[in-house]
N, C-alpha and C positions, 0 to 999 in steps of 0.2 A: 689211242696210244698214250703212253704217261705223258711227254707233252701236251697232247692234245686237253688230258684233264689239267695238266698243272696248270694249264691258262682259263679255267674253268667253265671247260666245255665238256656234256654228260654223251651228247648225242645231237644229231642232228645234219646240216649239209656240211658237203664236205668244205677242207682247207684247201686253202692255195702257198706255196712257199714261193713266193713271186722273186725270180732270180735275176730277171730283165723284165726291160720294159713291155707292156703285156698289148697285144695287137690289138689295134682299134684306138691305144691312147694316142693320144698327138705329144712328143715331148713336151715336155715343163723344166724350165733352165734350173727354178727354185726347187730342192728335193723335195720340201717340207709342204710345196704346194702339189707336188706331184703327188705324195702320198696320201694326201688328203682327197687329193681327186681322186686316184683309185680306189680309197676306201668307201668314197661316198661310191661309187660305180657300181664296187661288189658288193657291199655291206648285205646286200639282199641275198647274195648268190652262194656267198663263205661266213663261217663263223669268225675264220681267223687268217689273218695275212701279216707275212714277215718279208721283210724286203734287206736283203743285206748292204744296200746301196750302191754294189759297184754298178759301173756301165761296161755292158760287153759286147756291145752293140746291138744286131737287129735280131741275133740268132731266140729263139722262143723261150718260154722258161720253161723251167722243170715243174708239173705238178706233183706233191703226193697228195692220196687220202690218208688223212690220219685217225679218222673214225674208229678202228679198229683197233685191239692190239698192238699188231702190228703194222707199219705204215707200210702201205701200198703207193707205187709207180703210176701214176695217170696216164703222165706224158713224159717222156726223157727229152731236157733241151739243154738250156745254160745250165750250169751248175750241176752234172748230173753225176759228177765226179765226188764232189762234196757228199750230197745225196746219197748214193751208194754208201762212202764211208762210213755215215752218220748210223745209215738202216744196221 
């Protein structure tokens, strides 16, 4: 997708747009410590993770693939209202 390149990515695994907290994390009160933990988690698994910061509790996040053109639905969860609008 154009996002996917304007962050300068060609190809490769997919993204995450990480909405909530992502299952298996144990919270982290600090954000900044949060997001570093998740990065380090996935950095193997995604090329790119965007976290909007809110807290919406325990419900799952929304993933897309953004590999492509056009971005694809992985998983519909948090956010997936946003998500739609955006596609």
């Amino acid at each position: 997708s154009e996002l996917y390149r304007a962050a300068g990515y060609q190809s490769g695994k997919r993204s995450l747009v990480l909405h909530r907290d992502l299952a298996g994390f144990r919270p982290v009160v600090d954000r900044q410590q949060m997001q570093i933990r998740r990065t380090t988690r996935l950095e193997s698994m995604v090329d790119l993770i965007v976290d909007d910061g809110r807290d919406d509790g325990v419900r799952a996040s929304t993933i897309l693939d953004l590999t492509a053109d056009e971005p694809k639905i992985v998983r519909e969860g948090a956010g997936i209202e946003e998500a739609l609008a955006w596609i």
